[in-house]
N, C-alpha and C positions, 0 to 999 in steps of 0.2 A: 536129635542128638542132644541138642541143650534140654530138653524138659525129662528126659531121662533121670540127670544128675538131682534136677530137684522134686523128681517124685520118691528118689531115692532119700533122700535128706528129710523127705516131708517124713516116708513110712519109718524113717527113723526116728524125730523131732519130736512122734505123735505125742499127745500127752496117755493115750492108751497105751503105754508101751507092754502091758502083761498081754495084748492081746497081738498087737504090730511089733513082733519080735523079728528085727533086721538078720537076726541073727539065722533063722528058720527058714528066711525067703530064698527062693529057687531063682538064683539075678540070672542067669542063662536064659530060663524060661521067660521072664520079665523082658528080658532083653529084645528076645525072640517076638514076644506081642507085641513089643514097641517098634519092634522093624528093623532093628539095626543091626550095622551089618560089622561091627566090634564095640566092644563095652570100653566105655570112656574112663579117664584114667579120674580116680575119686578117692578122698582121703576115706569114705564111710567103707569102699571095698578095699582097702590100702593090706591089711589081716587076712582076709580071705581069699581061699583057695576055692577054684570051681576050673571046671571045660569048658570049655567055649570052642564050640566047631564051627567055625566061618565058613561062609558060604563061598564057595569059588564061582565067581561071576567075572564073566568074560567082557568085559564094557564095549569093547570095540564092534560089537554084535550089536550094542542098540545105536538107533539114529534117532535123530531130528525130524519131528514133526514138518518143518519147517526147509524144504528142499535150498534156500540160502545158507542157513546156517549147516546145515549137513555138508554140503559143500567145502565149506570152510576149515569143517573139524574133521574131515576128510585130508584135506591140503596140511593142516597140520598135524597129522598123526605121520604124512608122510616126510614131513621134515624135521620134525622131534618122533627119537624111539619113545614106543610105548611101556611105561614104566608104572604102570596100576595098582598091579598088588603088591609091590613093594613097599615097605612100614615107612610111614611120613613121620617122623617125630617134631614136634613143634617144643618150645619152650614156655609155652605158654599154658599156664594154669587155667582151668575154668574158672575157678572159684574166684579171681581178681585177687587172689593174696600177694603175688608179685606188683601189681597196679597199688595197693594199698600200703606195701611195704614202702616204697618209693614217694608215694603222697607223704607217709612217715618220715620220712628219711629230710624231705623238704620242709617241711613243715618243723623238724630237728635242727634242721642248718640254719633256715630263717630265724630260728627262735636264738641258737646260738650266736648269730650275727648282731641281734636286737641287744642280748645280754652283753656284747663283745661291745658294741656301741656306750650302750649306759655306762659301763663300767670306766671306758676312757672318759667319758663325760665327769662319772665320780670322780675320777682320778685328777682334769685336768681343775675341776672344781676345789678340789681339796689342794693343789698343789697353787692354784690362786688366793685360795684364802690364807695360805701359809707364809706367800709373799709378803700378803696384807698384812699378817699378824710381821711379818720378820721387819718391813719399813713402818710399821708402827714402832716395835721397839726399836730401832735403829734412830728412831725421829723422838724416841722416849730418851733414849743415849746421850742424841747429840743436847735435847732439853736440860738435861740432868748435869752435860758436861758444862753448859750455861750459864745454869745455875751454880752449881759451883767454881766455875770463874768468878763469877758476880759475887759470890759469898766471900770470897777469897780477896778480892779486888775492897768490898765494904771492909774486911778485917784491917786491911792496909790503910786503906783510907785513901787510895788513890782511886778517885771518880773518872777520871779520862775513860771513856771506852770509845 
């Protein structure tokens, strides 16, 4: 079932492609030589229309090599109804594009967290150096307010400080 989908992709991929034309191929018949017993769900057949006659196959007819385990899937057929050819739907892609999306997705959030971190770092970086620059002028103020006491104090001529 798995090598189906990538012989499919190969006869598409080929670099022949005027001669492995995806487009011409009989997937039924392909299907059919590969053995299986429904065609797998594929973005390269996602367009195409064809029949596909599944084989009605009775399962509960074949056993077990193996007189233990026959046994066993005996006992449980008779406690679970038998429900075989009924359509299983999975959610899950062959192709791993959901698995890949999700590495995306992490690999998105992690980076946004990293970005989210530096940024408070700029932020708290910037927001100390601005302290620095404000008790520098603040210590420049009080300097200057000093000074001009002092300047004021020589004008008068009274030295007591």
């Amino acid at each position: 079932m798995k090598a189906f989908p990538s012989y499919i992709q190969a006869y598409s991929k080929h670099q022949a492609s005027f001669i492995f034309r995806i487009s011409e191929l009989d997937i039924p018949s392909v299907a059919y030589s590969w053995g299986l017993l429904k065609i797998p769900r594929m973005p390269e057949l996602k367009d195409r229309e064809f029949t596909w006659d599944a084989p009605n196959i009775n399962w509960d007819s074949y056993s077990y090599a193996d007189p233990a385990k026959e046994i066993a899937r005996q006992n449980a057929l008779k406690t679970t109804p038998a429900v075989h050819n009924e359509k299983k739907r999975t959610t899950k892609a062959w192709s791993g594009k959901i698995a890949t999306k999700e590495k995306k997705d992490q690999r998105k959030e992690k980076k946004k967290l990293i970005k989210d971190k530096l940024r408070r770092e700029r932020e708290a970086e910037r927001e100390k150096e601005m302290r620095e620059i404000e008790d520098e002028v603040e210590e420049d103020w009080k300097e200057l307010r000093r000074e001009k006491k002092k300047a004021k104090l020589a004008t008068t001529g009274d030295f007591d400080l």
